[in-house]
N, C-alpha and C positions, 0 to 999 in steps of 0.2 A: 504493500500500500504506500502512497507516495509521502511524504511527510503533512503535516498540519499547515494548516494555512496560515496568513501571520497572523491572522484573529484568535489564535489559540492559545496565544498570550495575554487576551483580554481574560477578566473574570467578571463574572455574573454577580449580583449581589446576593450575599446569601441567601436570602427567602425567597428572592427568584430563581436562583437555581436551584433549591429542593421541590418548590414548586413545578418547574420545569421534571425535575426527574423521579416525581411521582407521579406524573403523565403517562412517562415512558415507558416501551416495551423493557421485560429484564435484558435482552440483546442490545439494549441504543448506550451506549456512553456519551458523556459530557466531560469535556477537556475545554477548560479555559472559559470563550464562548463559544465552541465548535460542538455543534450536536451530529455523535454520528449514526446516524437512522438504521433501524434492524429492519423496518417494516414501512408500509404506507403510514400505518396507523399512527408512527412515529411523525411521520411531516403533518400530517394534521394537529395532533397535540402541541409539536413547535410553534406554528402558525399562529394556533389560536392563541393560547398564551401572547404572543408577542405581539398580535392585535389587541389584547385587553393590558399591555402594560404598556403598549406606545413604544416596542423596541423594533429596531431597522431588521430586515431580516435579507442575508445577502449570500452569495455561492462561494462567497472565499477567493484570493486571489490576490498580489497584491494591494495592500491599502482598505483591504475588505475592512467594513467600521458594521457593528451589530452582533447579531445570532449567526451564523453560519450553519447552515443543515447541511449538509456532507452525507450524499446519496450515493456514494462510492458502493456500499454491500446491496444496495439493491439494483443485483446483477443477473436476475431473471431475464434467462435466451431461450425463445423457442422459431424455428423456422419451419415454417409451414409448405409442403409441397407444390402448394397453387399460387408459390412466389410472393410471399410476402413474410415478415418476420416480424415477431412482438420483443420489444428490447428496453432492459428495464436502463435507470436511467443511469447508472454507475457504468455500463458496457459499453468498451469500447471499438472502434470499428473492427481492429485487428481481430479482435475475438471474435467480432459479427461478420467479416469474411471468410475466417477460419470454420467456422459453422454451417456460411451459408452455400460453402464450396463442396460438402459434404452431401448434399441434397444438389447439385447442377447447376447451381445458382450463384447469383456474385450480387453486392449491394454499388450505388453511388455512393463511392464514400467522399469525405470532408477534406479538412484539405491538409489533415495527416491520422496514420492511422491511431497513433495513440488518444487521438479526438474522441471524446464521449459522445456519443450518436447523438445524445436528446442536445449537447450543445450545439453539433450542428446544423439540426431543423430548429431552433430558436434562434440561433446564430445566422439563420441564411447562409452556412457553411460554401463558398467556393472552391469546389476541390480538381484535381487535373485533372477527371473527367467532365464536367460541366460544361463545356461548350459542345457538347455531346448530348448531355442525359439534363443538362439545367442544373442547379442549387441543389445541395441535400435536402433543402427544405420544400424542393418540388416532390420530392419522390416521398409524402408521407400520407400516410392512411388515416392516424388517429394521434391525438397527445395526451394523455390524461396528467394531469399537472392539481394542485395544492393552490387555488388561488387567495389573494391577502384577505378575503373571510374565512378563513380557515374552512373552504369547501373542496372537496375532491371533484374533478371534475373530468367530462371524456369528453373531449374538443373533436367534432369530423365534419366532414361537409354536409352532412346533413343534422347531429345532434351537436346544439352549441356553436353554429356556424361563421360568427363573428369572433368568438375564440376562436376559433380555428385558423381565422384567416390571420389575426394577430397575431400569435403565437409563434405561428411561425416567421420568424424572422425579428419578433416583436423581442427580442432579447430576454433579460429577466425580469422585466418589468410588470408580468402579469400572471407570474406563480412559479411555484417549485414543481420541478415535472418531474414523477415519478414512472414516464414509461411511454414512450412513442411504437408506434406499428408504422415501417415502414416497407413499400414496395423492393422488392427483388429482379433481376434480370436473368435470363438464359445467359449462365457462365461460359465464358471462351475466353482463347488464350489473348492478351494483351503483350503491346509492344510497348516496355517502360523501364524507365531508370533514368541515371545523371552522367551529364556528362562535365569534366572539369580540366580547369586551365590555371596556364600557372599568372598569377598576377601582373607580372609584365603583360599579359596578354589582355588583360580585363578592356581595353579601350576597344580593339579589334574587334572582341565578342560582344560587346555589348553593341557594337557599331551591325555586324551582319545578324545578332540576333532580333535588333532594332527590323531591318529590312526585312528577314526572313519570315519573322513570326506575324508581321501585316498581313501576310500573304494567303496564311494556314485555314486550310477546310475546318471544317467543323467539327470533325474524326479527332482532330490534335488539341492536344491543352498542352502548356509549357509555361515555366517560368526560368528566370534568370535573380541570381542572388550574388551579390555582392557581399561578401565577407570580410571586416578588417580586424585582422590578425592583432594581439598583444603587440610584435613589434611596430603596426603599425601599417604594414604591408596590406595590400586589399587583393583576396583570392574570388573566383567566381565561378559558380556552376552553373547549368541549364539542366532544370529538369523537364522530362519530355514526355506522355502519354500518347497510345494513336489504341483508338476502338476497333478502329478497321485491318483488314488485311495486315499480316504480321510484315509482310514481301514490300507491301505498299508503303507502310510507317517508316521502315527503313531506306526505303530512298527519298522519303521527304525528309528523314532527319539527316541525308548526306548531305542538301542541299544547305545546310551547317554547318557539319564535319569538315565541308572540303574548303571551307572559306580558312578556318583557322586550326590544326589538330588537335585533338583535345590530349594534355596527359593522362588522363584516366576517363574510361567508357565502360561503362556499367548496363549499358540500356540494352536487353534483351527480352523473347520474349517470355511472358511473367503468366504464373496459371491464376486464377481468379481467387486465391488464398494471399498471393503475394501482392502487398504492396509497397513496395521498392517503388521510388519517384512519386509516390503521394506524401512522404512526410514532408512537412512546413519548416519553415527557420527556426531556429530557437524563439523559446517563451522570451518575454519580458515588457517591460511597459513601453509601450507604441504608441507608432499615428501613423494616420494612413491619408492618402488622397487616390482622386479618382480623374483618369484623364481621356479624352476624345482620342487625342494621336500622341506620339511621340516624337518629334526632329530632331533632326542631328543635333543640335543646338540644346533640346532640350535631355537629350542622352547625358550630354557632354555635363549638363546639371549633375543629374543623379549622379554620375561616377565623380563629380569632386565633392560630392556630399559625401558617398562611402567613404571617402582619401582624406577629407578633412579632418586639423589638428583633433576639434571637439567630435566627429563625427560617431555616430552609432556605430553598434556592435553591426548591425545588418541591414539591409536596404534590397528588398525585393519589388523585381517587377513580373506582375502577374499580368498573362494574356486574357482578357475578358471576351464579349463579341460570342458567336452563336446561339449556341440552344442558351447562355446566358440571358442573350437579349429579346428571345423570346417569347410572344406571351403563353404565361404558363396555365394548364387544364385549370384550374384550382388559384386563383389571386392568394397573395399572401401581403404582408407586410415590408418585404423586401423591396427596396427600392433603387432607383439609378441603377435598372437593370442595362440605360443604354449604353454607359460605359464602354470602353474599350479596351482599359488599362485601370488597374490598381497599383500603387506605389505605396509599399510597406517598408515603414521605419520601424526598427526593433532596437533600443537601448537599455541599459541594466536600470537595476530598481533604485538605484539611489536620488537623492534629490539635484544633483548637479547630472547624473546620465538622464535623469529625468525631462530637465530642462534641455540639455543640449539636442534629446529624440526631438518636444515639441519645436525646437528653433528651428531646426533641420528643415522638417516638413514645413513650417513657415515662410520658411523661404525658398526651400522647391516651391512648393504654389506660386509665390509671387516671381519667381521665374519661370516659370510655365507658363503663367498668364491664361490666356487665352483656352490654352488646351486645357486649361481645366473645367471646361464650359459652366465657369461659376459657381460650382460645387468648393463649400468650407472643406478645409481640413479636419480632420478627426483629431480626439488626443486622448492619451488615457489610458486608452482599452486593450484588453488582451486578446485571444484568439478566436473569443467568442463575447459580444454579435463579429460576423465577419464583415471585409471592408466592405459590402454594401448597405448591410442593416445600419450603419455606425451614426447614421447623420441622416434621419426619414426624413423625407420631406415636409415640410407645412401642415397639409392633407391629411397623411401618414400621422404624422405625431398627433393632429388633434385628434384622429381618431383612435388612434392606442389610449392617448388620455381617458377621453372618454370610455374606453375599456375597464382600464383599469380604474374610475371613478367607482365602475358599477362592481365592479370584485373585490375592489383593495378599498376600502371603506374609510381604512386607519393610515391608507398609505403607508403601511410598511414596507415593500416589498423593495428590493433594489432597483434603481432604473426610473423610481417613483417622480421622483426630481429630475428633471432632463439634463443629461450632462452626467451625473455625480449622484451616489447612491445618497441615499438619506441619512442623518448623523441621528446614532442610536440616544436615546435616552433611557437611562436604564434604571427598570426599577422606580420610576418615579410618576408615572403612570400618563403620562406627557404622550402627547405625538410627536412624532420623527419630526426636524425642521429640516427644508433645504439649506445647504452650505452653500453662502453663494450665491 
């Protein structure tokens, strides 16, 4: 299990947290403010409690402030023959491909495999299949989630259908989700992995990846990540997917290989358990934007953003465009599906890596200009919501709002406040305020 999140350092006040844990199933422990749930029954008892004392209730994560429910052991997998799979909300993709390979079957996964599935149908996950197959957050049947009235609830297109449409994509701002059902595919063999260069080379590649990846059907997803090394040096990979033809994927992806050599090539083809070239860049606190095109000009940005003194730990640019941009069976909360490029800042957690991520992307945007078709920068967040959910539109937001008006009563729930989770009060039987 991965370690505690930093809210585990917080402590509850004593008569709220005996109250809290004579709620509880004998399976859930309580560490710090971290509740770690045995059962559904457990996020309900959390919930309500934390509605009637006016405490924040949030998933943990850097900075996480409140309750933390921590659904990691509710890890209930079941894959259904007629393609589709019930996954409780601690499971993560790996396990759910390794499962659903076993039955003939392969999921859209997120956009790495260590990603908790329910994050990324709440996250509108983009993963390197998705200009193919859409969002993970298109490919979902049902979410049954914990909303801030402490009610259980089964969100689908036809039962609770305004949930539904939030939810997905609606980040955690509209409950603790204890288990999504998601659609399945007829498994076959994929053509994927990374391919890598040595740092002297990062201007080249990022120059013909620029060109190249304009170009790409719909079959292809790929990304390109900029890495700056401890000394300082900036290393770079391309990762690559193709859905199609094993024969086929391999000569789109020379039309790369032969621009620049890569010293390590990885990308073969993968049976539907493996997924090599879906894992993301390292965690850490980020920002992202979202871009129309890319020009030379604007390449030449990102790469002295990698290279610079203050620059982040990592700088990815993700291929958007396809079954991305189009409209899905099922509307969701996901927005700025027209996108064409995502630009992912990733710096460590400290308060000066902190600042120097959001400068970064601050000033990529305002060198880009234009190509950013007016779209803010994001700041903050982690891997989930992903860069489309991160910044909803107008629209989008008042009606999440409004969602959450009618479920989250007490406003506890993270995400309550736009921007920034809610600052807990604890114990004092106060409502959460916005920071901010």
């Amino acid at each position: 299990m991965p370690p505690p999140p930093p809210s585990a350092t917080a402590v509850l006040p004593p008569d709220l947290e005996a109250s809290l844990r004579g709620r509880l199933s004998a399976g859930a422990t309580v560490r710090g403010a971290v509740v770690s749930v045995a059962g559904v029954a457990d996020v309900v008892a959390a919930v309500r409690l934390a509605g009637r004392h006016g405490v924040a209730v949030t998933g943990g994560g850097d900075g996480a402030r409140g309750l933390v429910v921590d659904v990691d052991r509710l890890d209930g997998l079941s894959v259904s023959a007629g393609g589709w799979a019930r996954v409780g909300a601690g499971v993560r993709w790996r396990r759910l491909a390794a499962a659903a390979a076993r039955h003939g079957l392969a999921p859209v996964p997120g956009t790495s495999g260590d990603e908790r599935v329910a994050d990324a149908v709440t996250g509108g996950s983009v993963g390197l299949l998705a200009r193919t197959y859409g969002p993970a957050s298109d490919r979902v049947r049902a979410v049954e989630l914990v909303t801030g009235d402490g009610v259980l609830r089964r969100a689908t297109p036809d039962e609770e259908p305004e949930l539904f449409w939030g939810v997905r994509g609606g980040g955690a701002a509209l409950g603790v989700v204890t288990a999504v059902e998601v659609d399945l595919l007829a498994a076959g063999p994929r053509y994927a992995g990374e391919l890598s260069w040595a740092g002297d080379d990062a201007a080249r590649v990022l120059e013909e990846w620029r060109t190249w990846s304009a170009a790409l059907p719909p079959q292809a997803g790929t990304s390109l990540v900029l890495v700056r090394r401890p000394a300082g040096e900036v290393a770079v990979s391309v990762r690559f997917g193709w859905t199609g033809d094993p024969g086929d994927g391999a000569a789109v992806l020379d039309g790369l290989r032969g621009g620049v050599r890569p010293a390590r090539d990885d990308v073969g083809v993968r049976g539907p358990a493996d997924l090599r070239g879906v894992a993301g860049p390292a965690a850490g606190v980020e920002s992202s934007l979202l871009l129309d095109r890319l020009t030379a000009s604007g390449a030449g940005h990102v790469l002295r953003a990698a290279a610079g003194r203050c620059a982040p730990r990592t700088v990815e640019l993700r291929l958007l465009g396809g079954a991305v941009g189009w409209v899905p069976e099922r509307s969701s909360a996901v927005c700025h599906r027209d996108a064409r490029l995502a630009v992912r800042v990733v710096g460590g957690t400290g308060a000066e890596d902190r600042a120097a991520t959001w400068a970064c992307a601050e000033e990529l945007s305002a060198a880009l200009g234009p190509d950013t078709g007016g779209r803010e920068p994001a700041h903050g967040h982690h891997r989930s919501p992903d860069v489309l959910a991160r910044t909803p539109t107008p629209a989008v937001r008042d009606r999440l709002a409004a969602l959450a008006t009618a479920t989250d009563p007490h406003r506890i729930l993270e995400g309550a406040c736009r921007g920034r989770p809610p600052v807990p009060v604890l114990g004092t039987g106060g409502r959460p305020a916005c920071d901010g």
